[in-house]
VOBA-1610 file (N, C-alpha, C; in pm, whole numbers, padded with zeros to 5 digits, always signed):
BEGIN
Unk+02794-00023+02505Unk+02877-00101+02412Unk+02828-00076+02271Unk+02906-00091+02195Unk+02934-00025+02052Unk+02774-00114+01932Unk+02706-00086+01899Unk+02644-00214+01836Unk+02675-00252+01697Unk+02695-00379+01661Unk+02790-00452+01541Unk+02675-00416+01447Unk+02717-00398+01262Unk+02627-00416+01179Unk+02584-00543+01153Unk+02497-00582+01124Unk+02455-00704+01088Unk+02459-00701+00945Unk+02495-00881+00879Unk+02495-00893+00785Unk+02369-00937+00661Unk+02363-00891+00588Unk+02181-00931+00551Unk+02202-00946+00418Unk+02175-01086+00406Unk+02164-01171+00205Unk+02016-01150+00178Unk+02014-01071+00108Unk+01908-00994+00058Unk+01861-01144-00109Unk+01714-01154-00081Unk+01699-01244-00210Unk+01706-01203-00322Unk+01675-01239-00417Unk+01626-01191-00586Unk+01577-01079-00611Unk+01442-01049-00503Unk+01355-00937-00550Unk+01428-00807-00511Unk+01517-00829-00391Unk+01559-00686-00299Unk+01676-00647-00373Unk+01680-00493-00370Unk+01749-00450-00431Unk+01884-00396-00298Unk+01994-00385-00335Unk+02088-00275-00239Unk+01999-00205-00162Unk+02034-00199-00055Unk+01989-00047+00058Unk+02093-00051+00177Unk+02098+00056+00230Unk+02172+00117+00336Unk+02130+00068+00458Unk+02246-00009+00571Unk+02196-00082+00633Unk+02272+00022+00762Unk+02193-00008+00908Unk+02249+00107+00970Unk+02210+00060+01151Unk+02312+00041+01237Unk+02256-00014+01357Unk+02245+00093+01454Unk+02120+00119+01534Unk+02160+00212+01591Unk+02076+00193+01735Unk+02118+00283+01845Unk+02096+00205+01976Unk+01943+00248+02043Unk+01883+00365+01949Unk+01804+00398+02016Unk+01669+00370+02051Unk+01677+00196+02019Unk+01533+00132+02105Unk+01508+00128+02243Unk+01452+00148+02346Unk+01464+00193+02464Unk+01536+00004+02498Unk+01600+00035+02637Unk+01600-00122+02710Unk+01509-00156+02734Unk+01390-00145+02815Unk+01255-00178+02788Unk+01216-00326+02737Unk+01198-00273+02614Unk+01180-00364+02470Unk+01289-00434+02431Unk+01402-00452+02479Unk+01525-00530+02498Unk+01563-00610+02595Unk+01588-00756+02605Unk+01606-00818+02726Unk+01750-00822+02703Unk+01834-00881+02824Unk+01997-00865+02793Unk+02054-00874+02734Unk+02034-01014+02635Unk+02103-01076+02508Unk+02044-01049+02365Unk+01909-01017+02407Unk+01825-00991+02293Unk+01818-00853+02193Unk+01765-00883+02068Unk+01784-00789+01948Unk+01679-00747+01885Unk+01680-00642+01773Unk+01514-00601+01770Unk+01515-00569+01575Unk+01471-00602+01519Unk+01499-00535+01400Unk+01366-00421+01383Unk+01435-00291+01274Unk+01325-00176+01299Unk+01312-00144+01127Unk+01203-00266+01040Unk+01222-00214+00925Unk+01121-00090+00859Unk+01203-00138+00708Unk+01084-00013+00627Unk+01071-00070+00550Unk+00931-00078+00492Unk+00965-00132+00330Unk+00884-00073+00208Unk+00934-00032+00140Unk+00933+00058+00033Unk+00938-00023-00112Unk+00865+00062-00213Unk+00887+00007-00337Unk+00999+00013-00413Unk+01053-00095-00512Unk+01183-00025-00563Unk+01217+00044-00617Unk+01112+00084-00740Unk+01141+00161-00770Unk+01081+00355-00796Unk+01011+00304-00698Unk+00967+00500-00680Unk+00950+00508-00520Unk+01043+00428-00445Unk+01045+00411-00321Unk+00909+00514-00201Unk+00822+00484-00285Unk+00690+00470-00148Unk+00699+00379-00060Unk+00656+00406-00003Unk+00583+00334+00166Unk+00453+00222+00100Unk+00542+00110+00157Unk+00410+00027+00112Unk+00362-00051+00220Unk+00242+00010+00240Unk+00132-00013+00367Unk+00039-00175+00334Unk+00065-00211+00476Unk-00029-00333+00526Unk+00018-00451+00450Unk+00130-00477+00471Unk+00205-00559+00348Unk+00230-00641+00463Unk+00257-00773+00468Unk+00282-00856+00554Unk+00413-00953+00615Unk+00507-00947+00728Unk+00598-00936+00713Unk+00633-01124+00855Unk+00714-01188+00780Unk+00659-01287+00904Unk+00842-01310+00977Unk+00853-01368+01074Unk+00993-01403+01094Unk+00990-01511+01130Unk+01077-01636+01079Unk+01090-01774+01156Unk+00945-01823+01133Unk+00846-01821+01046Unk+00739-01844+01064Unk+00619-01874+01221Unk+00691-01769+01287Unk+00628-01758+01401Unk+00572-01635+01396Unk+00624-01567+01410Unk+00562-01419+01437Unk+00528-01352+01306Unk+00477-01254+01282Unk+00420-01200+01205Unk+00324-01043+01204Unk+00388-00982+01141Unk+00352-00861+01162Unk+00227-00761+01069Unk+00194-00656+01044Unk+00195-00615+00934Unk+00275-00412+00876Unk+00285-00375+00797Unk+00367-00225+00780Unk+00219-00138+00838Unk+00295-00011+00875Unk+00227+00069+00883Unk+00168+00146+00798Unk+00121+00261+00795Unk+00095+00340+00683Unk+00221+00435+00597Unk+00327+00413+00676Unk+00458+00499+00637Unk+00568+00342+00596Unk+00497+00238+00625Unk+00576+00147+00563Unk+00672+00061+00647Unk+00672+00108+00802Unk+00739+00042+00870Unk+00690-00052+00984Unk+00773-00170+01041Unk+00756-00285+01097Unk+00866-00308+01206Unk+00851-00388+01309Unk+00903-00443+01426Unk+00919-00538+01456Unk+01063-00576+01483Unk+01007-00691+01593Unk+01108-00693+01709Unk+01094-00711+01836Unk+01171-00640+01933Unk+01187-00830+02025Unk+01287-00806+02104Unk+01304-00972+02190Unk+01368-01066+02087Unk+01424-01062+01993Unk+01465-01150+01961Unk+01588-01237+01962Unk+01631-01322+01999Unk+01714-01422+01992Unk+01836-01434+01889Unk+01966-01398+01908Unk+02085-01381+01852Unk+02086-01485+01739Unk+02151-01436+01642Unk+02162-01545+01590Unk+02090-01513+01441Unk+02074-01647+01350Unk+01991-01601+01203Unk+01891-01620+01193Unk+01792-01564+01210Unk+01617-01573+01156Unk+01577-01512+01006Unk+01467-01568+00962Unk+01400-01562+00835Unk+01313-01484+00815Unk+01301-01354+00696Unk+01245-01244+00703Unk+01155-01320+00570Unk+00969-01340+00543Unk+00907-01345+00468Unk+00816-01200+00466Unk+00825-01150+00342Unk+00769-01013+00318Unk+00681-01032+00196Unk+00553-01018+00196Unk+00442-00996+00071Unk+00333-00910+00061Unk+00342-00849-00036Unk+00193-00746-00037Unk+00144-00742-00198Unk+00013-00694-00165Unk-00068-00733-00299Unk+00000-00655-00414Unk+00002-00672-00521Unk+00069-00637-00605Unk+00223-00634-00640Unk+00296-00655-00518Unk+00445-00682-00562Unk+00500-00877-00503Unk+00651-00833-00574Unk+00672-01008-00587Unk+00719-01006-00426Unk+00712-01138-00401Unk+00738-01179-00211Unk+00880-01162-00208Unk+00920-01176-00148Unk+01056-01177-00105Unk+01131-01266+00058Unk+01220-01325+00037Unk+01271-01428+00165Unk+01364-01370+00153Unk+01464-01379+00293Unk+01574-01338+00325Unk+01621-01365+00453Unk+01735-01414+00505Unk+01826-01468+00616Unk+01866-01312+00659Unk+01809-01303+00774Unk+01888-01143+00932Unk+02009-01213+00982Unk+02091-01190+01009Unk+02214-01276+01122Unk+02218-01135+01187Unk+02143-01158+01330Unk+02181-01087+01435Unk+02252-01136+01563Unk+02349-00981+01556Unk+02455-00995+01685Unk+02353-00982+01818Unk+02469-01067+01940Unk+02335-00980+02085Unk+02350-00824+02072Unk+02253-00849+02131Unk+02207-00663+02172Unk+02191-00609+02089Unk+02160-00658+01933Unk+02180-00551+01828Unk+02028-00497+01794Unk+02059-00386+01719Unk+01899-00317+01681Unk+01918-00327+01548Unk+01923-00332+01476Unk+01891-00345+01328Unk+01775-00250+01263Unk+01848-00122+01196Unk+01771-00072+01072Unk+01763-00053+00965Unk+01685-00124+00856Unk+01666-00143+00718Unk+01559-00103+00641Unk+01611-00085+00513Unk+01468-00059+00436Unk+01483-00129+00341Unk+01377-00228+00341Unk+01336-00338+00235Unk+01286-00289+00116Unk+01322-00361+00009Unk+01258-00308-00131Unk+01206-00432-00204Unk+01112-00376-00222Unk+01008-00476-00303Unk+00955-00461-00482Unk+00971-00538-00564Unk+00954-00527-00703Unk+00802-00555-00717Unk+00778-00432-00796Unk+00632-00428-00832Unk+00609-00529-00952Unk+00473-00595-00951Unk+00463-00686-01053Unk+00371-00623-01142Unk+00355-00612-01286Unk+00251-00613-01374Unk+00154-00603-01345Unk+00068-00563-01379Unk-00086-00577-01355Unk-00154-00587-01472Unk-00199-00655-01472Unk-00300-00731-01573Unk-00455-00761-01554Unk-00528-00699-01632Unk-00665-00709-01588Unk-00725-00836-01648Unk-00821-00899-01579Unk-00842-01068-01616Unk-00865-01058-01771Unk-00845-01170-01837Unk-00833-01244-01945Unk-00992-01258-01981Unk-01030-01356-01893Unk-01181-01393-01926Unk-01286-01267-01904Unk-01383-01218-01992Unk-01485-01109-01965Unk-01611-01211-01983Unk-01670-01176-01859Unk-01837-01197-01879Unk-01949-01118-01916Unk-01971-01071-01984Unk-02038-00922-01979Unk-02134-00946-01886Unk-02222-01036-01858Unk-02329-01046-01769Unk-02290-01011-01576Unk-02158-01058-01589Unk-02109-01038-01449Unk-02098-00895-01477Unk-02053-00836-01579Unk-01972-00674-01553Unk-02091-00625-01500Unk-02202-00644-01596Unk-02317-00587-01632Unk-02368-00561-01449Unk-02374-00663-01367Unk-02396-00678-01265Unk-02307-00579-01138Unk-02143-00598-01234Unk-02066-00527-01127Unk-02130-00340-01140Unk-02123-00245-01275Unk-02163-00184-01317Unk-02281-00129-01288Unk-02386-00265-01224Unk-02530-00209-01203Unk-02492-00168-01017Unk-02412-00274-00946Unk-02357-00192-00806Unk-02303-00044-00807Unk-02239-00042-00918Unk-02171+00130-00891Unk-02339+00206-00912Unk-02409+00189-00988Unk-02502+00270-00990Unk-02650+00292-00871Unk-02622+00141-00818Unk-02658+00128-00690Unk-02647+00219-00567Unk-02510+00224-00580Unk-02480+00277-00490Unk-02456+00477-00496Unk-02458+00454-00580Unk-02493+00639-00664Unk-02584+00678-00596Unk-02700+00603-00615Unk-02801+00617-00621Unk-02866+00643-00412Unk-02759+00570-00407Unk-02782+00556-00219Unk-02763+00704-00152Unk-02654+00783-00277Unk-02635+00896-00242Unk-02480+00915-00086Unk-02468+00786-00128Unk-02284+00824-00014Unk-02230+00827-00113Unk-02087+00931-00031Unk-02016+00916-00137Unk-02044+01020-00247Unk-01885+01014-00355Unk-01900+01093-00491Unk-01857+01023-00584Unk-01951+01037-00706Unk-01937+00942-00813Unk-01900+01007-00928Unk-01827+00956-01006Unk-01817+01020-01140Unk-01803+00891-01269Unk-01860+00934-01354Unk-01960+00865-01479Unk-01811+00888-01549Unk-01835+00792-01666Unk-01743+00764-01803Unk-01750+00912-01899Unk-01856+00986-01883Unk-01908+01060-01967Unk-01834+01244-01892Unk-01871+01225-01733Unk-01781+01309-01722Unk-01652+01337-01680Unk-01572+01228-01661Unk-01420+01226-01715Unk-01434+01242-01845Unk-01458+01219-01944Unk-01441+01250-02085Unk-01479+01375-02132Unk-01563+01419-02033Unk-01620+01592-02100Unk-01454+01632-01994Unk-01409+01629-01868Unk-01291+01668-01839Unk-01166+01681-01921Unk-01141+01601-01969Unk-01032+01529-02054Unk-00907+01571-01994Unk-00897+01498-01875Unk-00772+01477-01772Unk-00650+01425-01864Unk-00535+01476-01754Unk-00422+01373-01859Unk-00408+01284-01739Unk-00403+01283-01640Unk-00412+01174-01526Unk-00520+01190-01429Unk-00599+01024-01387Unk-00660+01046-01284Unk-00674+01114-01161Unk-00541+01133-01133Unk-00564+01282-01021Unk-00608+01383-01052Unk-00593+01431-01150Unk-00683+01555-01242Unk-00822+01577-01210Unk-00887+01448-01258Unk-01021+01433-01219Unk-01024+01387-01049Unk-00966+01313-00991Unk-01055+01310-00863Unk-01015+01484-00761Unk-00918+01567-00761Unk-00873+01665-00694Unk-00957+01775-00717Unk-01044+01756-00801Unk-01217+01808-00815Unk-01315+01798-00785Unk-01316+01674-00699Unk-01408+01657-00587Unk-01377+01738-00475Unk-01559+01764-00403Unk-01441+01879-00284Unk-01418+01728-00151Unk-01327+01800-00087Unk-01264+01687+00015Unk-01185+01644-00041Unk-01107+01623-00127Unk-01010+01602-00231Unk-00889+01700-00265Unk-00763+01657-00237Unk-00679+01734-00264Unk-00515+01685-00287Unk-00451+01732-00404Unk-00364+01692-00447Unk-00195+01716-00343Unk-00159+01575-00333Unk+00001+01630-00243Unk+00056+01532-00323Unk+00190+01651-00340Unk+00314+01592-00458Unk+00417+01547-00358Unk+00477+01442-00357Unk+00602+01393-00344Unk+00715+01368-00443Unk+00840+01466-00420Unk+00924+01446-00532Unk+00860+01467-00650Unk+00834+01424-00768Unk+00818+01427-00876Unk+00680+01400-00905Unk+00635+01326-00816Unk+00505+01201-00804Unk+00428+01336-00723Unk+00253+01324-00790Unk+00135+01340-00687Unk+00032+01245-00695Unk-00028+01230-00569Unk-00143+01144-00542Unk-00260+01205-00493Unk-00351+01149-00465Unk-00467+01213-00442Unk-00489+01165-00268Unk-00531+01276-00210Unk-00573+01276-00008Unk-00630+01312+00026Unk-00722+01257+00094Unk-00837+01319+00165Unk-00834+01447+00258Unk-00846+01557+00262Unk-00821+01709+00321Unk-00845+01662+00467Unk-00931+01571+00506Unk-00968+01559+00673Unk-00892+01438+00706Unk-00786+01416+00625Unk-00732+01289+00626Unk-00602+01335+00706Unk-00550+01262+00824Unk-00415+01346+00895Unk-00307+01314+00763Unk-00191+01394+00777Unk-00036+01369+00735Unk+00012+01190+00726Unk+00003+01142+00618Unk+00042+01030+00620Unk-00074+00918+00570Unk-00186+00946+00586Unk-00277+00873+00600Unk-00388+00924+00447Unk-00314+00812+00340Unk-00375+00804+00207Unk-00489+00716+00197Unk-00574+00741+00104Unk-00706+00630+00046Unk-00612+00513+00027Unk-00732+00408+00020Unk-00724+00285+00003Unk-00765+00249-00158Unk-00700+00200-00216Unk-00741+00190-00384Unk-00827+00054-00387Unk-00946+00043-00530Unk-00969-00065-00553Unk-00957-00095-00733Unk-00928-00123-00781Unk-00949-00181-00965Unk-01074-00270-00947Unk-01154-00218-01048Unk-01239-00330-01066Unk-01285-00440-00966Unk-01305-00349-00835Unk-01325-00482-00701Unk-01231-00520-00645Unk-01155-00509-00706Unk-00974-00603-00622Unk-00896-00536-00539Unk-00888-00497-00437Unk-00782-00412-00373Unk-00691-00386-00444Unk-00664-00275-00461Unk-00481-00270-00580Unk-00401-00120-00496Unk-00330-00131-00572Unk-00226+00028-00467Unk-00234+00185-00556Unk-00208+00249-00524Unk-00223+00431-00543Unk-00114+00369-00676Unk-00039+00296-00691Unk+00070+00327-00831Unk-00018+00285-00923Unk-00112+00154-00936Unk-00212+00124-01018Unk-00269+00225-01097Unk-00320+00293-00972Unk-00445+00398-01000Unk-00389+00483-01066Unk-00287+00581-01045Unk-00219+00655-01102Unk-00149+00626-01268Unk-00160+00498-01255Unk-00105+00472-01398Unk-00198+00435-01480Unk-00333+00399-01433Unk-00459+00361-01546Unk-00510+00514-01603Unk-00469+00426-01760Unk-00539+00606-01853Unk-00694+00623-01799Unk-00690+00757-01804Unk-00815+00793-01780Unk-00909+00742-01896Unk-00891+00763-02018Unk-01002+00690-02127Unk-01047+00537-02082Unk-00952+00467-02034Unk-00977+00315-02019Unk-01095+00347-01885Unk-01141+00425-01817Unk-01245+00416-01656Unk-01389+00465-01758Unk-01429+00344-01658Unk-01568+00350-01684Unk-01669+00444-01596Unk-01628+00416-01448Unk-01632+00538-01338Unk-01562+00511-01218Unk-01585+00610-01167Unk-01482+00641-01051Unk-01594+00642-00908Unk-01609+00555-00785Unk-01633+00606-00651Unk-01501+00631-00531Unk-01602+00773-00500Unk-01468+00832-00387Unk-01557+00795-00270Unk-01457+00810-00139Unk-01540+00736+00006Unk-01425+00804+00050Unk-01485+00942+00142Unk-01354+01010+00231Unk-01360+00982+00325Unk-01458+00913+00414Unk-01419+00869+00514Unk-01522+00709+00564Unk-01476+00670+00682Unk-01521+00543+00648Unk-01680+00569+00695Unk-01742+00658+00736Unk-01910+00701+00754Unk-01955+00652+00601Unk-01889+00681+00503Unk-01944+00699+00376Unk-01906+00582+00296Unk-01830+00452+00361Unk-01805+00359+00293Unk-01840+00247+00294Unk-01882+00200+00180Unk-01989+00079+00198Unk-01930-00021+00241Unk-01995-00160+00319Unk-01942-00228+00334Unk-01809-00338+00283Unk-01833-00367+00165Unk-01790-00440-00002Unk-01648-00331+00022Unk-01636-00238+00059Unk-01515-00187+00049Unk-01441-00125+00215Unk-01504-00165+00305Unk-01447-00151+00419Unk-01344-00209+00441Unk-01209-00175+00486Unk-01122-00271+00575Unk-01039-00153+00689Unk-00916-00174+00704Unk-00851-00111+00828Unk-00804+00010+00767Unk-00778-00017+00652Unk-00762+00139+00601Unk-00863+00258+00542Unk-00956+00188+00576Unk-01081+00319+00518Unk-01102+00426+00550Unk-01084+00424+00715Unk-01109+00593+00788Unk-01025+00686+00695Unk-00901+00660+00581Unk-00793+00719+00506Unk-00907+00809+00364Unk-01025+00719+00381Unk-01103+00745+00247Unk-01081+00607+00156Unk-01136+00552+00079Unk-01128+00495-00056Unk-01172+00553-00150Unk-01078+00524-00286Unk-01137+00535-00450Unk-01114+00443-00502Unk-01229+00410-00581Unk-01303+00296-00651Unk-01300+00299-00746Unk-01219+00240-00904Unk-01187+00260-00995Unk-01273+00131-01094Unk-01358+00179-01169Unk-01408+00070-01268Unk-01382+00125-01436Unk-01269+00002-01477Unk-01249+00007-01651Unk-01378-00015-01680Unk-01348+00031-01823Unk-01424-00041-01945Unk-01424-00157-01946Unk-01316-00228-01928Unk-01304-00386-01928Unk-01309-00473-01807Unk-01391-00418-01699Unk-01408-00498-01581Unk-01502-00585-01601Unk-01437-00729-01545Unk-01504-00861-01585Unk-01663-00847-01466
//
């Protein structure tokens, strides 16, 4: 039997996207009456994949994206349920699914990136402290570090410039856009960014001038990554970005 499109009131933050039903979730993962939605969710506007972003329905279930940006939820109950979607750096987003029975539902969610703003208040005594960890850990010898002094003897026009000079490091362009990937890193599977301590995303990084870094730690794989920066995405590598103006 034919499967109906579903209708989807997209909130404030989501922009238009192409909505598309199609049958090929196995039965399996389908009970008779039941429906499955198969999303994506992407940024709005340079439509990446935005990983580990958190996605809830009906405030019961709850998921998180993959590394390519997509999410599940399979068994569900006809009818309208509530899509809550948030990830660090962009605005949340709510939205009403009205699913038909049997339907599969595929979408790609778009999410508005917010500003980034580095804190207001500076302590120098805290920086002083954050600053004395990067050198700490230099010093431990994991890992590759690079100083204020030699990005500036480089004189990059973007931070990928300078990190795709580390070896294990290597530049892949998408469309218009390149980012920086770990060479032992599979297809798909990018570093994990940090600003100044804070988890932040590859668009951050890419957009902080190189003059504003104080230094840079790379971590290609998670053998080489310190604790303070471990999570589920590390085996990808992390880079560790410290301004001039980190509190």
């Amino acid at each position: 039997m034919a499967l109906k499109l579903a209708v989807l009131v997209l909130a404030l933050y989501l922009g238009p996207a192409a909505l598309d039903a199609t049958p090929t979730l196995q039965d399996s993962a389908v009970g008779p009456d039941s429906s499955a939605i198969l999303g994506r969710l992407v940024a709005r506007d340079s439509h990446e994949p935005i990983r580990r972003a958190r996605v809830g329905l009906d405030t019961k279930l709850t998921t998180t994206t993959d590394s390519s940006g997509h999410f599940t939820f399979t068994g569900l109950a006809p009818g309208t349920h509530t899509l809550e979607i948030s990830a660090v750096g962009y605005a949340s987003a709510t939205l009403p699914v009205v699913l038909a029975p049997r339907q599969v539902l595929t979408h790609e969610f778009e999410l508005t990136l917010l500003a980034y703003q580095l804190p207001e208040v500076v302590v120098k005594e805290k920086g002083l402290r954050r600053f004395a960890g990067f050198e700490r850990r230099r010093q431990a010898g994991m890992g590759y570090f690079l100083t204020r002094e030699q990005i500036e003897r480089r004189d990059p026009a973007t931070l990928v410039d300078v990190l795709v000079m580390v070896r294990g490091v290597q530049q892949v362009c998408l469309s218009n856009d390149c980012i920086a990937k770990m060479v032992r890193s599979p297809p798909g599977c990018y570093p994990q960014y940090f600003i100044d301590g804070i988890e932040s995303t590859a668009y951050f990084a890419r957009h902080t001038p190189p003059h504003d870094v104080e230094g840079i730690e790379i971590y290609r794989g998670s053998s080489e990554t310190p604790g303070e920066f471990e999570g589920s995405n590390s085996g990808c590598g992390v880079i560790v970005i410290w301004t001039k103006a980190a509190p």
